[in-house]
N, C-alpha and C positions, 0 to 999 in steps of 0.2 A: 742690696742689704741696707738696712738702715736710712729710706729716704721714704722722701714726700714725690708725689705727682700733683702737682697745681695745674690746674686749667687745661689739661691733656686730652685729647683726643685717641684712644685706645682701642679702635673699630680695625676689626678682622684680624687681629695682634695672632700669630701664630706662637702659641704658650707649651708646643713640647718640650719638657723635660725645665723648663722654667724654673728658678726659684726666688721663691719673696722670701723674706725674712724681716718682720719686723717694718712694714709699705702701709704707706696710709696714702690713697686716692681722694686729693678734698676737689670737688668742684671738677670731676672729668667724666666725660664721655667715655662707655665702657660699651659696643656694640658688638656681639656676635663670637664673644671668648668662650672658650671651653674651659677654664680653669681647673677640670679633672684634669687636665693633661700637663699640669704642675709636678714636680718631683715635690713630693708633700713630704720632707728631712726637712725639718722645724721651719715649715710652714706656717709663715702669721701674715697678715695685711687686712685692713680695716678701710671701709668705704664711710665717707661723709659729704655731703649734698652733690652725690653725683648722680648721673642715669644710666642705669645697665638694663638693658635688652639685648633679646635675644642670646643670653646667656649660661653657662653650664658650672654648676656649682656639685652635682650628686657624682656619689659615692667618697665625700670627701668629710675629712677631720675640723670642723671650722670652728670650732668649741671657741667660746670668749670672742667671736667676731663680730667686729660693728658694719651694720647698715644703718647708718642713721641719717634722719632728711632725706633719703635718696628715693627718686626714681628706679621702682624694681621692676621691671615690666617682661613680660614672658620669660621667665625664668625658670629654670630645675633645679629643684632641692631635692632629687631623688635620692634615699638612705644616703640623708646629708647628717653628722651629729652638728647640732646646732643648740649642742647645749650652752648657756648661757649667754648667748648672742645675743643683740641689740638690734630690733629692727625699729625702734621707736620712732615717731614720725614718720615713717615710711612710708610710699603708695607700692602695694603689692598688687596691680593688675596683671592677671593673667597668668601669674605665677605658679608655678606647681608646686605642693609638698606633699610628698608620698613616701611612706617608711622613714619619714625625719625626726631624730630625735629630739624633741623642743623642751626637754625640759630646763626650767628656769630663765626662757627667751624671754626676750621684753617685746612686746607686741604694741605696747602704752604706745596710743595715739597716731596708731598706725589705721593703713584703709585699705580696702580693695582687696583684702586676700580673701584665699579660699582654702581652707585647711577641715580637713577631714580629722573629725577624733579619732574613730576608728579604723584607719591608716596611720598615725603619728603618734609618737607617744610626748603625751603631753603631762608634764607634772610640773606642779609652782609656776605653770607660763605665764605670765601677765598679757592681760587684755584691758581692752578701757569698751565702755560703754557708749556708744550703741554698736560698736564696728563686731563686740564680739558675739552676737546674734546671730551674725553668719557663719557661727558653728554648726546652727541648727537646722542648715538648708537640705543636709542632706535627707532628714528627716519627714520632708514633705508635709509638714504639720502646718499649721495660722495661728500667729498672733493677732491679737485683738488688743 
C-alpha cells in the first residue's frame, strides 16, 4: 500500500490474490504478470517509463490508470475498462485490445498499437496523428 517501485525487476512475480493500492512502478521491468489474478478491493497502481511484456491486464477495473513512457509489448487488454487511462507516449507493440472499454484514454503520442473500433468501445479517446491511421487497417482500404 502506498509505495513506489524504483528500478525493480518484476519478471515471473507470482500475483495471486495480490493487492496494490495506490503503487506506482517508475523505471521497472514488469515480465510475464498476470495481474488478473490481483484481489481487485480498491485496486490502483500506475506504470511510468517502465517495460511490461508478456503481460495480463483483461477482465480487469483499471479506469484512471497510467501507462505513460512505457514499453507495452504483448500484452492483453481483454474486456479491460480502461476508461480514462493514460497510455500517452507509450509503444504498444503487439498488444491486444478486445472488448476494452477506452472511452476518454489518452493514446496522444503513443505507437505501435492495434485497436479495433469495432471490438472496443471507444468514445472521446484521444489519438495523435499519424499513429491514429491504424484504426483503419482493419478495413483493407489505400491511402493515397
Amino acid at each position: 500500500m502506498d509505495c513506489d517501485f524504483e528500478n525493480c525487476n518484476l519478471s515471473n512475480v507470482d500475483l495471486d490474490n495480490t493487492k496494490f493500492q495506490n503503487i506506482r512502478f517508475k523505471s521497472c521491468k514488469i515480465l510475464g504478470l498476470d495481474f488478473s489474478k490481483c484481489n481487485d478491493f480498491i485496486l490502483a497502481f500506475g506504470f511510468e517509463d517502465s517495460f511490461l511484456s508478456l503481460s495480463v491486464f483483461s477482465d480487469m477495473n483499471l479506469e484512471n490508470t497510467d501507462f505513460t513512457n512505457c514499453q507495452i509489448y504483448d500484452c492483453d487488454f481483454v474486456n479491460t475498462n480502461l476508461t480514462n487511462a493514460n497510455f500517452e507516449n507509450s509503444d504498444l507493440k503487439n498488444s491486444l485490445f478486445k472488448k476494452a472499454n477506452l472511452s476518454f484514454t489518452s493514446f496522444k503520442n503513443a505507437k505501435n498499437y492495434d485497436i479495433n473500433p469495432n471490438e472496443n468501445f471507444l468514445k472521446k479517446t484521444v489519438f495523435s496523428i499519424p499513429e491514429v491511421i491504424s484504426l483503419l487497417d482493419i478495413y483493407d482500404i489505400v491511402l493515397e
